[in-house]
C-alpha positions as a Markdown table, in Angstrom:
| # | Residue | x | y | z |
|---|---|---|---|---|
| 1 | Unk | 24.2 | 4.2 | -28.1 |
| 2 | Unk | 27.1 | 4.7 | -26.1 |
| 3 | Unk | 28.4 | 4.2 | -22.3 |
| 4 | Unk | 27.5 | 7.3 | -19.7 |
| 5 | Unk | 30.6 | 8.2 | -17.2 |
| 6 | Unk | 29.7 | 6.3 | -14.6 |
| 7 | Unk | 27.6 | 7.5 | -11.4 |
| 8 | Unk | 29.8 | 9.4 | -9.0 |
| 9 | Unk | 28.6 | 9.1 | -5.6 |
| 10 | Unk | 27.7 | 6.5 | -3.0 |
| 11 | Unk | 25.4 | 4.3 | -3.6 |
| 12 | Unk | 21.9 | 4.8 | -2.1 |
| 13 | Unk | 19.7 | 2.3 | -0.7 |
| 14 | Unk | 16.1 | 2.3 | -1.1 |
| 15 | Unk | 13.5 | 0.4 | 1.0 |
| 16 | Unk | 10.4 | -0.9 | -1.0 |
| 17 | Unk | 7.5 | -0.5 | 0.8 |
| 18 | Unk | 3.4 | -1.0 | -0.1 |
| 19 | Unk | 1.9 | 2.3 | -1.6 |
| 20 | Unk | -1.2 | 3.5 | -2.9 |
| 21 | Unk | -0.6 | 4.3 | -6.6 |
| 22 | Unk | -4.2 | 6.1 | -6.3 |
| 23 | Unk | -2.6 | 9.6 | -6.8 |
| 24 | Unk | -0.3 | 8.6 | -8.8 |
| 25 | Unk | -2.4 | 7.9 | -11.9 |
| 26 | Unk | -4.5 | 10.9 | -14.0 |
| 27 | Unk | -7.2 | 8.5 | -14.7 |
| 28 | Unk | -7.5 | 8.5 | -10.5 |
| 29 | Unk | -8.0 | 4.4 | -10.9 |
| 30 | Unk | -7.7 | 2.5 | -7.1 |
| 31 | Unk | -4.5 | 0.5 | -7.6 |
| 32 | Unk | -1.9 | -0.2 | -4.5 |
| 33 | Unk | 1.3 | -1.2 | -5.5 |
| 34 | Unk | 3.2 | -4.5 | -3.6 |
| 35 | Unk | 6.0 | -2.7 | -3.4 |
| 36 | Unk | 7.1 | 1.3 | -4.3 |
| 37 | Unk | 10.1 | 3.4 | -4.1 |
| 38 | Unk | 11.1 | 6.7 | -5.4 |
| 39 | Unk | 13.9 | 7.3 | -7.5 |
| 40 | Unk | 14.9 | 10.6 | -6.7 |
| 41 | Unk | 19.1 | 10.7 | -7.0 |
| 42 | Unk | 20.9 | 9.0 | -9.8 |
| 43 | Unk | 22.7 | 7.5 | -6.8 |
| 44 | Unk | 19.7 | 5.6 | -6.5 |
| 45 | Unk | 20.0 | 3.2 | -9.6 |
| 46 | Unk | 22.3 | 0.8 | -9.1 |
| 47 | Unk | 19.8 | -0.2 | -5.5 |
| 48 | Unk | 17.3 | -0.2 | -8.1 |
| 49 | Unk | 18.8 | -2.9 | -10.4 |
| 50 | Unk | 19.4 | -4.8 | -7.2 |
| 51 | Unk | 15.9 | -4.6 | -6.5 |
| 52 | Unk | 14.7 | -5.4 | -10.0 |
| 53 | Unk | 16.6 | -8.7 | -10.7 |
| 54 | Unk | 14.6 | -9.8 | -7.5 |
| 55 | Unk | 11.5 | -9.1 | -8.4 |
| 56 | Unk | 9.0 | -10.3 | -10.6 |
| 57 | Unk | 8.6 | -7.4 | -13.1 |
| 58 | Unk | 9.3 | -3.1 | -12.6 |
| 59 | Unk | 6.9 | -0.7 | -13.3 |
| 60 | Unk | 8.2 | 2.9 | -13.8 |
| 61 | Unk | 6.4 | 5.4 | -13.2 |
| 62 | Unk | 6.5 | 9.2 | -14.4 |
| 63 | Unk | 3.5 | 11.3 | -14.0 |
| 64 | Unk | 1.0 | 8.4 | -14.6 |
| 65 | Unk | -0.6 | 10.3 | -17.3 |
| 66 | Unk | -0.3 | 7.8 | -19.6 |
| 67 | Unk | -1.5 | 4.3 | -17.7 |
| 68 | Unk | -3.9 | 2.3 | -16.9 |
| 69 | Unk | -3.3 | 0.7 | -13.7 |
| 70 | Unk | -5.1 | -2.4 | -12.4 |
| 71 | Unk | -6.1 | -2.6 | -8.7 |
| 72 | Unk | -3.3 | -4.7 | -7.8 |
| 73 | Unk | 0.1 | -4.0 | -8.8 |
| 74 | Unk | 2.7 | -7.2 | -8.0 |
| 75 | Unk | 6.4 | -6.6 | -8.9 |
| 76 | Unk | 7.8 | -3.4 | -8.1 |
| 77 | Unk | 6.8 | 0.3 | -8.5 |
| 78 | Unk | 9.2 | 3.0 | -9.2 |
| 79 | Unk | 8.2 | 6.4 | -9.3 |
| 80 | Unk | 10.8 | 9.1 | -11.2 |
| 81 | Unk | 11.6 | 12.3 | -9.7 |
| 82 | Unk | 14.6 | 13.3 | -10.8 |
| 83 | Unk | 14.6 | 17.0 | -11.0 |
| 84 | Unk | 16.7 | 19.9 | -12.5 |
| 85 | Unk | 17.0 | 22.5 | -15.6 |
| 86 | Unk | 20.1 | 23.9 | -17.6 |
| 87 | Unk | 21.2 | 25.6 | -20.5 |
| 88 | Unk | 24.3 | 23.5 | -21.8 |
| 89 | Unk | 24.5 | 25.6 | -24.6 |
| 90 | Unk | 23.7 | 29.1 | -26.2 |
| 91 | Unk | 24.7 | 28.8 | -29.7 |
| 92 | Unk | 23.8 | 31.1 | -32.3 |
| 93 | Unk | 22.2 | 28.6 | -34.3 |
| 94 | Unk | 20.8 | 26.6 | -31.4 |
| 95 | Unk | 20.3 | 26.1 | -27.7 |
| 96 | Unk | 20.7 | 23.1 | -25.6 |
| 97 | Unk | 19.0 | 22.5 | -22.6 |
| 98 | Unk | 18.9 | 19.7 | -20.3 |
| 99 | Unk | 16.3 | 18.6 | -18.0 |
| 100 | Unk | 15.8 | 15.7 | -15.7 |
| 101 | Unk | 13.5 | 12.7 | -16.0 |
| 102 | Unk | 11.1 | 13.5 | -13.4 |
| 103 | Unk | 10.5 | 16.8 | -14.2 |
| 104 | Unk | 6.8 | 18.5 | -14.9 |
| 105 | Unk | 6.9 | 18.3 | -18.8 |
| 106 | Unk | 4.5 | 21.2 | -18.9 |
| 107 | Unk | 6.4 | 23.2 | -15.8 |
| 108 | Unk | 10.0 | 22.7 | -18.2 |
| 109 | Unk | 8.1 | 24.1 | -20.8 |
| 110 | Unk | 6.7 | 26.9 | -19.6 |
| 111 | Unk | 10.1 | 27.4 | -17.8 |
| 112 | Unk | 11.7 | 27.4 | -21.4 |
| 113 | Unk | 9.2 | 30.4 | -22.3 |
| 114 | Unk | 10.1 | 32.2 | -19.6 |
| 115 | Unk | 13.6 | 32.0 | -19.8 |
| 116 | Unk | 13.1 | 33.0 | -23.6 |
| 117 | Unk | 14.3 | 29.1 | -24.9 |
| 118 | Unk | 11.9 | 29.3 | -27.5 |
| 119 | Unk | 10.6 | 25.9 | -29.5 |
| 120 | Unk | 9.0 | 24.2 | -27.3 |
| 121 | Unk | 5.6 | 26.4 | -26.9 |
| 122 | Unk | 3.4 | 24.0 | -29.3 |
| 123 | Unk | 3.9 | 21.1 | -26.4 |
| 124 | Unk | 2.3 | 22.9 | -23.7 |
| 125 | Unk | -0.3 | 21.3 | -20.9 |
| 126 | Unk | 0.6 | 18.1 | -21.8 |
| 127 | Unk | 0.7 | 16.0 | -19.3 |
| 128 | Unk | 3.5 | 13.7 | -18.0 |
| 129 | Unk | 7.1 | 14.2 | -17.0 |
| 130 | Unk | 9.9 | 15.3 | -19.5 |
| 131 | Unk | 11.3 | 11.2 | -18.7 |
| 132 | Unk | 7.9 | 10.0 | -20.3 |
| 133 | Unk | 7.8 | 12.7 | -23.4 |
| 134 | Unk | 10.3 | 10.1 | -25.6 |
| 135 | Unk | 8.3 | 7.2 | -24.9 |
| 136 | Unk | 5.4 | 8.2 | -25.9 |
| 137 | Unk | 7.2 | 10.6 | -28.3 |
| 138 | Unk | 4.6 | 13.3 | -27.4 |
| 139 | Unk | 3.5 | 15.9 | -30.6 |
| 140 | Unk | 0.5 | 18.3 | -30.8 |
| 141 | Unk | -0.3 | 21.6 | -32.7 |
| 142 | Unk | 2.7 | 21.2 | -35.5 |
| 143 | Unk | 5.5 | 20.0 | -33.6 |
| 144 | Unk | 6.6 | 17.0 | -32.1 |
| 145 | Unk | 9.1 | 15.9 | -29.4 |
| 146 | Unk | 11.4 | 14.0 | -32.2 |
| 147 | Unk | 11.7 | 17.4 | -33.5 |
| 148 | Unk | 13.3 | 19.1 | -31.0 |
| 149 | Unk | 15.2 | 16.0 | -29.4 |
| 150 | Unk | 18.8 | 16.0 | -29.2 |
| 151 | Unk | 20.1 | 13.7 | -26.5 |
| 152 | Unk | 19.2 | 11.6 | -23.1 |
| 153 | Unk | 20.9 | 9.7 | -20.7 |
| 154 | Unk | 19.3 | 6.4 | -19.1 |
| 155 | Unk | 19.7 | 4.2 | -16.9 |
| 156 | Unk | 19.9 | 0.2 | -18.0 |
| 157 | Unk | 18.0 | -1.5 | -15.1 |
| 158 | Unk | 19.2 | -4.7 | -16.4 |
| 159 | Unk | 22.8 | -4.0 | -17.4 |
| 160 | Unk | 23.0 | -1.5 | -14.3 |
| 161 | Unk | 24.5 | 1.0 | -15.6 |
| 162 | Unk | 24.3 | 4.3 | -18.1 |
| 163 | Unk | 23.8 | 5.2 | -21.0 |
| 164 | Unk | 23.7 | 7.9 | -23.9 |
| 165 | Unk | 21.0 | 7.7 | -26.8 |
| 166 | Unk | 20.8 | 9.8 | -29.4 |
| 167 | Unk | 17.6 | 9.9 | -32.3 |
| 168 | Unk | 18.4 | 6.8 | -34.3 |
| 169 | Unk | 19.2 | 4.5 | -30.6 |
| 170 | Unk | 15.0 | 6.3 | -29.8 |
| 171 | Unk | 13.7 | 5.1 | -32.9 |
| 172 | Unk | 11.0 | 7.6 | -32.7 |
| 173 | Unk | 7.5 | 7.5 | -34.8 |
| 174 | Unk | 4.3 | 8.4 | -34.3 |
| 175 | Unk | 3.7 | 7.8 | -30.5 |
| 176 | Unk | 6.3 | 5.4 | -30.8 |
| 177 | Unk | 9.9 | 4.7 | -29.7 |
| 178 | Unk | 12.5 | 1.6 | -28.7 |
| 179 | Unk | 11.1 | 1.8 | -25.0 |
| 180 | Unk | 7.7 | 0.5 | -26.0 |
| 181 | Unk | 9.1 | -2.5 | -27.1 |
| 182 | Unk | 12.4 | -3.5 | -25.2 |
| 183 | Unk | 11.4 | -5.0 | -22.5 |
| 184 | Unk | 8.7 | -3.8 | -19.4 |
| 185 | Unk | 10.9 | -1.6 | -16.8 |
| 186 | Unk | 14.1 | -2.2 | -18.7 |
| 187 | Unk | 14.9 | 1.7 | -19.2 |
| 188 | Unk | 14.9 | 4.7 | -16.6 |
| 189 | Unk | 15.2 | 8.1 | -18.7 |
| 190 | Unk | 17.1 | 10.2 | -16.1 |
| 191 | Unk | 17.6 | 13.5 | -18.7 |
| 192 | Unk | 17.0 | 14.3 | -21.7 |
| 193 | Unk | 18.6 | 17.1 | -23.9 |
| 194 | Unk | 16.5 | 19.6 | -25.8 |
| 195 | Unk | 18.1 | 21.1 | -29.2 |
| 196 | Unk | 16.2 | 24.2 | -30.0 |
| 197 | Unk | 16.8 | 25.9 | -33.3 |
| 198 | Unk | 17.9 | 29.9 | -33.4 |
| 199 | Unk | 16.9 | 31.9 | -35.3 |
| 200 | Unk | 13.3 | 30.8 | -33.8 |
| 201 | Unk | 9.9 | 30.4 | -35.9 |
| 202 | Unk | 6.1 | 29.8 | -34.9 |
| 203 | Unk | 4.9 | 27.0 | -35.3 |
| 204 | Unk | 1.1 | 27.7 | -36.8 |
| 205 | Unk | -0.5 | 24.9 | -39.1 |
| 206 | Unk | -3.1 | 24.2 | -37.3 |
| 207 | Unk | -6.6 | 25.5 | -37.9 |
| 208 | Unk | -7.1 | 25.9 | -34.1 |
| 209 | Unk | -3.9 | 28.2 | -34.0 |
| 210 | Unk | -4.7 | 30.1 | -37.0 |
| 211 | Unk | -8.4 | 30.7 | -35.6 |
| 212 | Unk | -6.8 | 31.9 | -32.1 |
| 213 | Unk | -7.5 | 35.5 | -30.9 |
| 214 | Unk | -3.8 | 35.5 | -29.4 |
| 215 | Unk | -2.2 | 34.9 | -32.7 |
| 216 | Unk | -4.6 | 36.8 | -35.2 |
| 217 | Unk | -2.7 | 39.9 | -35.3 |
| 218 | Unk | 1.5 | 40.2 | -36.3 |
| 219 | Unk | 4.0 | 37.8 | -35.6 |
| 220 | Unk | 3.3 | 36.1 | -32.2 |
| 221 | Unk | 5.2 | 35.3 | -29.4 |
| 222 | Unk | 6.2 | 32.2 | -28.5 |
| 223 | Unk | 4.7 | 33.3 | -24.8 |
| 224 | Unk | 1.3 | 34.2 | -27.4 |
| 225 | Unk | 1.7 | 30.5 | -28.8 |
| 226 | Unk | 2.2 | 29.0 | -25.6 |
| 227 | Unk | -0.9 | 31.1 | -24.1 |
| 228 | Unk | -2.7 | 30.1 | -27.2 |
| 229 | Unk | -2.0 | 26.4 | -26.8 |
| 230 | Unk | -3.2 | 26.8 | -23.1 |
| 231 | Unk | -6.5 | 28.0 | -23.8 |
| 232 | Unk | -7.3 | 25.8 | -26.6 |
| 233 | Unk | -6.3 | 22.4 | -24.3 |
| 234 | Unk | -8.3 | 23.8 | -21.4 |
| 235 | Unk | -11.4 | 24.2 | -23.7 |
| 236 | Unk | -11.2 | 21.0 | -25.2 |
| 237 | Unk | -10.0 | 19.1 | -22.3 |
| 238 | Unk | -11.1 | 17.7 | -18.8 |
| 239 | Unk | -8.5 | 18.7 | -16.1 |
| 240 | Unk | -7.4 | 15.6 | -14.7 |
| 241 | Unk | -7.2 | 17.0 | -11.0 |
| 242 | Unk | -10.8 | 17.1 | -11.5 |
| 243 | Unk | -12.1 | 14.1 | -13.5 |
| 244 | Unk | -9.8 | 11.6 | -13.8 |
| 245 | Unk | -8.6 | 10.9 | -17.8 |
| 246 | Unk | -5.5 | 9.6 | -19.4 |
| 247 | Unk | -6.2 | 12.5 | -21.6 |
| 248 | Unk | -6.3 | 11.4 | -25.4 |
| 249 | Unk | -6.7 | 7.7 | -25.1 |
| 250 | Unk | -6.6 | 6.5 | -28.4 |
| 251 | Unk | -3.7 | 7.0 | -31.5 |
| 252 | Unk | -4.8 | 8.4 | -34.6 |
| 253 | Unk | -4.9 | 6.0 | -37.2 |
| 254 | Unk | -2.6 | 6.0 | -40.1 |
| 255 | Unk | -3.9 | 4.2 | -43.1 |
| 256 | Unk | -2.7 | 4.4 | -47.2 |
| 257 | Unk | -3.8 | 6.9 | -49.7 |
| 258 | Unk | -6.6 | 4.3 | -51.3 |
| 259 | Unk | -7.9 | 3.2 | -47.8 |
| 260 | Unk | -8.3 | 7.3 | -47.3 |
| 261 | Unk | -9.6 | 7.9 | -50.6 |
| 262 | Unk | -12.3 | 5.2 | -50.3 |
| 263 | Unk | -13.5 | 6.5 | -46.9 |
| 264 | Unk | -14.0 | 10.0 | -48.0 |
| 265 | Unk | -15.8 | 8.9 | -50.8 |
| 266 | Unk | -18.1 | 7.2 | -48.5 |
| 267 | Unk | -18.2 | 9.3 | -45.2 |
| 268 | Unk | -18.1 | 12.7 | -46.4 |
| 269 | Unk | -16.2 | 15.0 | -44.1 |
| 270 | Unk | -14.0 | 13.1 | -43.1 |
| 271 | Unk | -10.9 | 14.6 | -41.6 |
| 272 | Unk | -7.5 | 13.3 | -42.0 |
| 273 | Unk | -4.3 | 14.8 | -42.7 |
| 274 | Unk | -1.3 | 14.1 | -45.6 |
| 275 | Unk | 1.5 | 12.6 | -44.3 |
| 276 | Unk | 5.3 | 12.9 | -45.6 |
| 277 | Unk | 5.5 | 9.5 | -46.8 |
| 278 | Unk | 2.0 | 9.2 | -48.6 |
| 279 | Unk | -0.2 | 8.0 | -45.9 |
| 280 | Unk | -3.0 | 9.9 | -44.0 |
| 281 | Unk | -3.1 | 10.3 | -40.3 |
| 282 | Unk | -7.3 | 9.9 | -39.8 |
| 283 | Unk | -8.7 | 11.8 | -36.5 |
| 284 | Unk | -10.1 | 9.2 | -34.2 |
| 285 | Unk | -11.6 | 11.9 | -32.4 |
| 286 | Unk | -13.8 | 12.3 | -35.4 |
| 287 | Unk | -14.4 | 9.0 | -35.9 |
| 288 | Unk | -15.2 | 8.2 | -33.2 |
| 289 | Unk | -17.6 | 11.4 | -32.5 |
| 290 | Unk | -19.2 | 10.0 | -35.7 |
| 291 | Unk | -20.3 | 6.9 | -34.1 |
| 292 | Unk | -22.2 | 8.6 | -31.6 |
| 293 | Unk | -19.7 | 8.3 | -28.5 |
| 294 | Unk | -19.5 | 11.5 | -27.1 |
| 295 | Unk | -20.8 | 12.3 | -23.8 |
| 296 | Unk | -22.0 | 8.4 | -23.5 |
| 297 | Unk | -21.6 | 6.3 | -20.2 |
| 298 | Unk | -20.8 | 2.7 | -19.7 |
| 299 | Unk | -21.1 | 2.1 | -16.4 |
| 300 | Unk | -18.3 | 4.2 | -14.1 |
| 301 | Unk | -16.7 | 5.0 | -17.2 |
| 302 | Unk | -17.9 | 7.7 | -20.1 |
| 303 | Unk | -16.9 | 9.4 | -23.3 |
| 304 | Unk | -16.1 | 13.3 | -22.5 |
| 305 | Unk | -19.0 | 15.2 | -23.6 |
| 306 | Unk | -16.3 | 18.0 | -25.3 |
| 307 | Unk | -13.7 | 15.9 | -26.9 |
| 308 | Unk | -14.8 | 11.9 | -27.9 |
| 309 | Unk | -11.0 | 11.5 | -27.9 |
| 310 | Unk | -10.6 | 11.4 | -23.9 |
| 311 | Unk | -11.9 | 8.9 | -21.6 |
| 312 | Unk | -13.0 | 9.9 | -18.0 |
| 313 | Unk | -13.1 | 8.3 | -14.3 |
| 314 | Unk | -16.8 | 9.2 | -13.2 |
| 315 | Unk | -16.5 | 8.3 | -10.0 |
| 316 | Unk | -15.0 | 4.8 | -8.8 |
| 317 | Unk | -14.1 | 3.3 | -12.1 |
| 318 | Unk | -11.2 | 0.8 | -12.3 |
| 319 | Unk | -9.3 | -0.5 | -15.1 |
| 320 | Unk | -12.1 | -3.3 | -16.6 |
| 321 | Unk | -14.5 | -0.5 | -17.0 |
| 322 | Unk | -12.4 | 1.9 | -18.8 |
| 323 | Unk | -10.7 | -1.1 | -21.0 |
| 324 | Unk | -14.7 | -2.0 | -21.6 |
| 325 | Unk | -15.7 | 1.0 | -22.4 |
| 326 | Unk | -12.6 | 1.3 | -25.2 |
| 327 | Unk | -13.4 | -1.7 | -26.5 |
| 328 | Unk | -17.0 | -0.9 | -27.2 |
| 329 | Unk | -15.6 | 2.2 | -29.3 |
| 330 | Unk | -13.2 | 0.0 | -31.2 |
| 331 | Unk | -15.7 | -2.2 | -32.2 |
| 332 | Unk | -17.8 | 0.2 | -33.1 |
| 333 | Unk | -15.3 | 2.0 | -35.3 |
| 334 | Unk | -14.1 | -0.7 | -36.6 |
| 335 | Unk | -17.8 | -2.0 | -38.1 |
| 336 | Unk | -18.2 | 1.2 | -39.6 |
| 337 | Unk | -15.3 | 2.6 | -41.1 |
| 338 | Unk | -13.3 | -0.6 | -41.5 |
| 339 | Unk | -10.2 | 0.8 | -39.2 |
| 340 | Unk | -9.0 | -0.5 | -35.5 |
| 341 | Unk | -8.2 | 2.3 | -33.0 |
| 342 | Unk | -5.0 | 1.6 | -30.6 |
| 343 | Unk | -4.7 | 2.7 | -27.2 |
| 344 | Unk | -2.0 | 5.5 | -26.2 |
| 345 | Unk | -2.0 | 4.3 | -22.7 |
| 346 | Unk | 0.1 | 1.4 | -21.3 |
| 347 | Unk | -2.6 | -0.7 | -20.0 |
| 348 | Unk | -0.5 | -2.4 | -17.1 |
């Protein structure tokens, strides 16, 4: 980790003011914040710090794809929306590309299609913004964001000021990285840099890609992956502009060879996948599909009735109903196969 140039402009004030966070969070959970602002020029920061040391805790914000938000948020909200897209580089062994914080993770990817950036194709329709993908340390269909990350720059609320991180500084695993563990509201990711490999090759491990009309003929495209991708997401998944979801809501379990040996001995079918240090990655979605979970109702919350991964808002649900309704599938899981399911979502 080393010190960013410092911020050359004026400082900016910003004025916290109450905000419903309603529209603000994919799961569409009520919640009004005490006190929001929007962070949408780096010149915005050091106010920010300011506004943190006097408050009792930050919230940041990115897409709020990835939340659960009670219906009162104390403290202080900020929302990310720093925007902008470059090519820093255009080597012949790899291009970097920078993007900014608050960007549409999905939009930068898609843009990266277009533009022919290739690499990034596997990631697409994920929700979130590009500032939230090395938090959560996003992955699906073969690749994951550690993969292809080179580089960000963020913003130390505490310290007020910035900073460069590079991969070991990230400390990236599976759905995991430094900023889930440093303290709440410590980091703002203003940009993060992309290093994406020439000469390009498709990703296509997964069963769902191989099976894919798009990609069943020659060497695709990485506009034929992304496409593919697209389809397969919007077959499996609830659109959240439609019924509220955090979309998948719990991590796949990784457990030793023996503990995956014994439960495929007992539950045939079982699906889990080798991983490179000797573990197995089991699918919750499978496990908890097994248990009988899909398409069930607790109350305002349910199970959706395609994929037993995602979680859904039926209509007035608030954070103790979908936090019930998770906790009745770990317990369930847990009696039968012996393994406890974690949440993806910061439950706030």
């Amino acid at each position: 980790m080393s010190t960013a140039p410092a911020i050359n402009t004026a400082p900016a004030a910003l004025t916290p003011a109450a905000h419903d966070l309603s529209r603000l969070n994919t799961l569409g959970l009520a919640s009004q914040a005490e006190a929001f602002v929007t962070l949408d020029d780096a010149a915005q920061l050091p106010a920010l710090s300011d506004l943190a040391r006097r408050a009792d805790s930050l919230l940041v914000l990115g897409g709020g794809s990835n939340v659960v938000l009670p219906e009162r948020v104390s403290g202080l909200v900020a929302k990310v929306a720093f925007g902008g897209v470059q090519l820093l580089q255009d080597a012949p062994d790899v291009r970097l590309v920078e993007a900014a914080g608050g960007e549409s993770w999905h939009g930068f990817v898609e843009h990266c299609v277009d533009q022919g950036w290739d690499g990034l194709e596997n990631l697409a329709l994920i929700p979130g913004t590009v500032g939230a993908a090395p938090v959560q340390n996003i992955g699906a269909y073969g690749v994951e964001f550690e993969q292809r990350f080179h580089s960000l720059t963020a913003w130390d609320v505490t310290a007020a000021r910035l900073v460069e991180m590079g991969p070991s500084d990230c400390r990236f695993s599976y759905r995991d990285s430094t900023f889930k563990h440093d303290a709440p509201g410590r980091w703002i990711i203003v940009s993060v840099r992309f290093a994406l490999p020439r000469p390009w090759r498709p990703v296509l491990g997964y069963p769902d890609l191989q099976r894919h009309e798009r990609l069943a003929h020659g060497v695709p495209s990485a506009r034929d992956i992304f496409d593919a991708v697209c389809d397969i997401r919007r077959a499996k998944l609830p659109d959240p502009a439609v019924t509220g979801n955090a979309g998948s809501f719990f991590k796949n379990p990784i457990v030793t060879a023996d503990v995956r040996d014994d439960l495929a001995e007992r539950f045939p079918g079982l699906v889990s996948y080798a991983q490179p240090d000797g573990r197995y990655k089991l699918a919750a979605g499978w496990l908890i599909d097994q248990c009988g979970w899909k398409g069930q109702v607790l109350g305002a919350a349910g199970v959706h009735d395609r994929q037993a991964l995602v979680l859904v808002n039926r209509g007035g649900a608030n954070a103790a109903d979908i936090m019930a309704l998770a906790g009745a599938i770990q317990a369930s899981v847990q009696a039968r196969y012996g393994v406890m399911l974690e949440p993806e979502p910061v439950v706030v």
